[in-house]
C-alpha positions as protocol buffer text, in pm:
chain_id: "A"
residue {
  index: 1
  type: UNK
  ca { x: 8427 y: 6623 z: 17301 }
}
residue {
  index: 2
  type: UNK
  ca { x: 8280 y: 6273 z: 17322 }
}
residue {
  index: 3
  type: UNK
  ca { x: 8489 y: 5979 z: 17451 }
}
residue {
  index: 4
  type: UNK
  ca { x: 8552 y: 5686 z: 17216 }
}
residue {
  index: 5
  type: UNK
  ca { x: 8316 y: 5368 z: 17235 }
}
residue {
  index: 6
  type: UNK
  ca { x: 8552 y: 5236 z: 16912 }
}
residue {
  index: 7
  type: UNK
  ca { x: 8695 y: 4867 z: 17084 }
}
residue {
  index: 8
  type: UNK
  ca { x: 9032 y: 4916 z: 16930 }
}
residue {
  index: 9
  type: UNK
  ca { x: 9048 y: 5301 z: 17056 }
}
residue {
  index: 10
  type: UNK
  ca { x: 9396 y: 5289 z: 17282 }
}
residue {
  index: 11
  type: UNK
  ca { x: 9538 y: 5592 z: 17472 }
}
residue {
  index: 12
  type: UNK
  ca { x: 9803 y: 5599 z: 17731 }
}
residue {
  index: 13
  type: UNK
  ca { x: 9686 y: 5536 z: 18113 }
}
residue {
  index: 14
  type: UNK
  ca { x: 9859 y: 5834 z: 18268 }
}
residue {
  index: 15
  type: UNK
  ca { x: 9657 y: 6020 z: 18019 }
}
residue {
  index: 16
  type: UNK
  ca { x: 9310 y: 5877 z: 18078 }
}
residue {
  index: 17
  type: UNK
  ca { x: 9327 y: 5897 z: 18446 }
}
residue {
  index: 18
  type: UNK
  ca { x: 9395 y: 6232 z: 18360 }
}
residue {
  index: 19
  type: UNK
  ca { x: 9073 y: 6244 z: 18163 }
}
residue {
  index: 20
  type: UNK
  ca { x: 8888 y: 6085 z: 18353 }
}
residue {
  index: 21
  type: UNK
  ca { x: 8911 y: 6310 z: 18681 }
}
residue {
  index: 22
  type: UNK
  ca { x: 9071 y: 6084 z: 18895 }
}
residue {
  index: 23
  type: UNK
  ca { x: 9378 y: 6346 z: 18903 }
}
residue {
  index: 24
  type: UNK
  ca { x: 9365 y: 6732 z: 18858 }
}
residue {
  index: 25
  type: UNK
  ca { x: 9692 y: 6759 z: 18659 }
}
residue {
  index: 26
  type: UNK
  ca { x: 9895 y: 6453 z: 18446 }
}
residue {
  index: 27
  type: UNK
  ca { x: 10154 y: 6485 z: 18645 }
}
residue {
  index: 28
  type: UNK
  ca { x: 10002 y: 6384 z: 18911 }
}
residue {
  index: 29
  type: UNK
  ca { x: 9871 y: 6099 z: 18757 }
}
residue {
  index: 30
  type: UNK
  ca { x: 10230 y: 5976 z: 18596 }
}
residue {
  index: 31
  type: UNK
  ca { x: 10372 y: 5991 z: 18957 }
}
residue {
  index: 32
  type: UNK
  ca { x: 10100 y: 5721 z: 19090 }
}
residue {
  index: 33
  type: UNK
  ca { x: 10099 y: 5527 z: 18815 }
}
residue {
  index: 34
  type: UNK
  ca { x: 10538 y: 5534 z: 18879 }
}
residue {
  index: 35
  type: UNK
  ca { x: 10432 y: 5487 z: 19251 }
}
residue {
  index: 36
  type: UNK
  ca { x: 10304 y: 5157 z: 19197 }
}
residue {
  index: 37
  type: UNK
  ca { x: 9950 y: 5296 z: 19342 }
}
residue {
  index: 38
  type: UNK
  ca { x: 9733 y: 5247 z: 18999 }
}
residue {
  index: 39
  type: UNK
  ca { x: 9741 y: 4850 z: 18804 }
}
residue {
  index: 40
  type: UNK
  ca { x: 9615 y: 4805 z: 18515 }
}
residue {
  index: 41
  type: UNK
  ca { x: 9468 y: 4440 z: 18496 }
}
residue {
  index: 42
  type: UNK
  ca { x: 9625 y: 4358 z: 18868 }
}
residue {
  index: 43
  type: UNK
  ca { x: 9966 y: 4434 z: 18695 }
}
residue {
  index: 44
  type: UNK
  ca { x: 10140 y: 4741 z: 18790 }
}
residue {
  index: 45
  type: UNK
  ca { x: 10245 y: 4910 z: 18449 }
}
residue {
  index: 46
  type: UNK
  ca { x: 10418 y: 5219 z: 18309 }
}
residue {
  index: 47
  type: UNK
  ca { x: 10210 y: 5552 z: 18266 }
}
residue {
  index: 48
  type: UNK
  ca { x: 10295 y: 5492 z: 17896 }
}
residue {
  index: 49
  type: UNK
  ca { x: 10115 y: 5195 z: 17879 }
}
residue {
  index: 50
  type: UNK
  ca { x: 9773 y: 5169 z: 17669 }
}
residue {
  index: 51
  type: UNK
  ca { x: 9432 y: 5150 z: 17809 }
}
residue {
  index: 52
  type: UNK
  ca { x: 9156 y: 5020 z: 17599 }
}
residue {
  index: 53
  type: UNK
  ca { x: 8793 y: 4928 z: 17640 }
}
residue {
  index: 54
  type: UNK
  ca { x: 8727 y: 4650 z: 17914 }
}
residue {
  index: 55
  type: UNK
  ca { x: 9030 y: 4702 z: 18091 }
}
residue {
  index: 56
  type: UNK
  ca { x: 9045 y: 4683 z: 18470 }
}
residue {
  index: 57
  type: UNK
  ca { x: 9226 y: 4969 z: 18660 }
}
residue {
  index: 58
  type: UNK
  ca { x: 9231 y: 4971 z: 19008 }
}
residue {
  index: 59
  type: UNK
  ca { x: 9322 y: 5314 z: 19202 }
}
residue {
  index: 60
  type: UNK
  ca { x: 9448 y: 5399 z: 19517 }
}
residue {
  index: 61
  type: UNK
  ca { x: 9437 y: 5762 z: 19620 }
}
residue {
  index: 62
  type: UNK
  ca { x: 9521 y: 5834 z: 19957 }
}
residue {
  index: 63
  type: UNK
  ca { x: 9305 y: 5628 z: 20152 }
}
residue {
  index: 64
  type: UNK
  ca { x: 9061 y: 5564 z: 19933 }
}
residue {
  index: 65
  type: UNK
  ca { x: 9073 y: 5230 z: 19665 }
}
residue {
  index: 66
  type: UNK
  ca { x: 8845 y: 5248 z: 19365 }
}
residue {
  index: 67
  type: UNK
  ca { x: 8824 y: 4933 z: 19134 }
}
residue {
  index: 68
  type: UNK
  ca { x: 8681 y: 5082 z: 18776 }
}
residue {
  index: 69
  type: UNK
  ca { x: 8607 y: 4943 z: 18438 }
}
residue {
  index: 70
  type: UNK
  ca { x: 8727 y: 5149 z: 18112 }
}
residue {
  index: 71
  type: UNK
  ca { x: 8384 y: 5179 z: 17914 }
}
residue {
  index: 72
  type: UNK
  ca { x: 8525 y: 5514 z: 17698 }
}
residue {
  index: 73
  type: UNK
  ca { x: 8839 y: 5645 z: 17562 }
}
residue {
  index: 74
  type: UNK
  ca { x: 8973 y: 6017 z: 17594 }
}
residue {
  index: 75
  type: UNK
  ca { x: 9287 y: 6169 z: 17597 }
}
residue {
  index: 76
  type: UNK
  ca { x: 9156 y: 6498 z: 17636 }
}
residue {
  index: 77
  type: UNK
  ca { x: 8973 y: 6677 z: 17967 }
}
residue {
  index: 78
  type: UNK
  ca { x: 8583 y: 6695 z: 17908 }
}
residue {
  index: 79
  type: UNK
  ca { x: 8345 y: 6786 z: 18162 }
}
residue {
  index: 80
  type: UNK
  ca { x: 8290 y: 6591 z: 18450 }
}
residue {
  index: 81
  type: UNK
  ca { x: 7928 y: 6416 z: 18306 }
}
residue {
  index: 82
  type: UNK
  ca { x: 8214 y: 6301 z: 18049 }
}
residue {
  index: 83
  type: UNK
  ca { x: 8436 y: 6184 z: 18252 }
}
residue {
  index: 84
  type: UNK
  ca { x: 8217 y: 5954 z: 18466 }
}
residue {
  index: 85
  type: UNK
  ca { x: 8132 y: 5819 z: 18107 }
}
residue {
  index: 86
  type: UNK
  ca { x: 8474 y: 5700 z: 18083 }
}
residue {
  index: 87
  type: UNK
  ca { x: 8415 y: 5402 z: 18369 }
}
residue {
  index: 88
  type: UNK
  ca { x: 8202 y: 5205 z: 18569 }
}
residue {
  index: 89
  type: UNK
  ca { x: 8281 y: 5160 z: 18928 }
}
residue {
  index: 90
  type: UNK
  ca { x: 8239 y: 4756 z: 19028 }
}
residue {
  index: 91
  type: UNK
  ca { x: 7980 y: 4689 z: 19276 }
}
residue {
  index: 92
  type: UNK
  ca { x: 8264 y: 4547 z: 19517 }
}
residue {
  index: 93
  type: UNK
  ca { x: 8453 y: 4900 z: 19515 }
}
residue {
  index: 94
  type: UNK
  ca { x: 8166 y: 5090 z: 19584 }
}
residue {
  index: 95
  type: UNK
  ca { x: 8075 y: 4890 z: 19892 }
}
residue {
  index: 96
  type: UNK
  ca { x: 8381 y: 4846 z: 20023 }
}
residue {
  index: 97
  type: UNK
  ca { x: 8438 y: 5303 z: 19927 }
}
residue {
  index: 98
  type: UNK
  ca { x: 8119 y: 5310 z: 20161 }
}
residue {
  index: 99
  type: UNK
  ca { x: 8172 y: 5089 z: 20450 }
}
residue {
  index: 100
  type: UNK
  ca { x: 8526 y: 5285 z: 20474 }
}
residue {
  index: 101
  type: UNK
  ca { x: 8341 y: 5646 z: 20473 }
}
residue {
  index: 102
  type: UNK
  ca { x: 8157 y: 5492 z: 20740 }
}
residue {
  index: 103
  type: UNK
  ca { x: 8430 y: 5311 z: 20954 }
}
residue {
  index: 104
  type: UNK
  ca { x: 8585 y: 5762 z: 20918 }
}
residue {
  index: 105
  type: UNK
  ca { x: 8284 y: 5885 z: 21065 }
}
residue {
  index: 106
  type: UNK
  ca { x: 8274 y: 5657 z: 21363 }
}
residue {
  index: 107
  type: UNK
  ca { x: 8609 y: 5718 z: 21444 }
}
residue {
  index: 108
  type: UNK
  ca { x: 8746 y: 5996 z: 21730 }
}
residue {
  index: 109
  type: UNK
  ca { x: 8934 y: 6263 z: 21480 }
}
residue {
  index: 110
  type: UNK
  ca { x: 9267 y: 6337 z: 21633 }
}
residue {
  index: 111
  type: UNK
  ca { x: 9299 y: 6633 z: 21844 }
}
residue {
  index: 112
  type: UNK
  ca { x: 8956 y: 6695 z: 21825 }
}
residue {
  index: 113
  type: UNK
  ca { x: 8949 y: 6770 z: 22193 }
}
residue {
  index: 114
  type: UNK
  ca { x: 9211 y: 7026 z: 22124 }
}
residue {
  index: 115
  type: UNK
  ca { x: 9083 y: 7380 z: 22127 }
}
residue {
  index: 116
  type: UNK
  ca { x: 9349 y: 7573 z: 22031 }
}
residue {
  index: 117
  type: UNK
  ca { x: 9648 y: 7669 z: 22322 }
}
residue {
  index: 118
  type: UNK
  ca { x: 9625 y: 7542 z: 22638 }
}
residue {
  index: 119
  type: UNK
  ca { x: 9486 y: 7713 z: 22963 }
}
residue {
  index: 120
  type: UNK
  ca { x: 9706 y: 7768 z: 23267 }
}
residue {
  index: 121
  type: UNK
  ca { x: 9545 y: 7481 z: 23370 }
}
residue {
  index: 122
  type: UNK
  ca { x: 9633 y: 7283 z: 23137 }
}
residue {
  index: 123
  type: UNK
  ca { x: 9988 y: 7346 z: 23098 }
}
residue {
  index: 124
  type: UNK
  ca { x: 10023 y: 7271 z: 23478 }
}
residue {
  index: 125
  type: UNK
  ca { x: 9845 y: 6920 z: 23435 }
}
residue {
  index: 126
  type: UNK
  ca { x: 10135 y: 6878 z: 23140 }
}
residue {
  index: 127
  type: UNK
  ca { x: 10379 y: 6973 z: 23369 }
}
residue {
  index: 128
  type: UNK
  ca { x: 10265 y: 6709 z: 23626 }
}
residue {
  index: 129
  type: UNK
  ca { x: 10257 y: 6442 z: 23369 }
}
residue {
  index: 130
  type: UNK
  ca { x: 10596 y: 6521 z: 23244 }
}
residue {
  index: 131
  type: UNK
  ca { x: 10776 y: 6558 z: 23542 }
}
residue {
  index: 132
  type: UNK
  ca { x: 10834 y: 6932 z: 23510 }
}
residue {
  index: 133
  type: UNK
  ca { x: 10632 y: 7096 z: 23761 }
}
């Protein structure tokens, strides 16, 4: 299957987010697009809504924002080379993606201390803390 490169090709945005990898199943995709977390053209928009060529859609998926340009049409699942054929990630998204990935390494994960229950030790150090012991 090869995505469309026609310029009045239109199909539905839940569907080409779906397409184009950004979600595993369409549901998925309808509920962020309902969820206010995808705009098409800085609007937010209704999964029913049409995509076309040169459309903007900005994504946010968890923590992570992506800022993408439609350059294909597909309202079917291809393989992932196809997908990525479907967009083109703007150079302020990508830096912005990558200065993020870097601002989650430098930071302490919570709990990584933590190894799993705590020592004798430690509970009496809680209990001094708390008041309990």
């Amino acid at each position: 299957m090869k995505p469309s490169e026609d310029l009045d090709a239109r199909v539905r945005l839940d569907k080409w987010l779906w397409a184009a990898r950004f979600f595993k199943h369409r549901t998925q995709a309808t509920e962020a697009v309902d969820g206010g977390k995808i705009q098409l053209n800085a609007m937010r928009v209704k999964p029913a809504r049409d995509v076309k060529i040169g459309d903007r859609v900005d994504i946010q998926i968890a923590d992570t924002h992506f800022c993408v340009l439609v350059k294909g049409i597909a309202d079917k699942r291809g393989s992932a080379t196809i997908a990525q054929a479907l967009y083109e990630e703007t150079p302020d998204s990508i830096t912005a993606r990558e200065a993020q990935r870097e601002q989650r390494k430098l930071a302490a994960t919570p709990g990584a201390n933590l190894h799993g229950r705590p020592t004798k030790r430690d509970r009496r150090q809680m209990g001094r803390f708390t008041g309990e012991g």
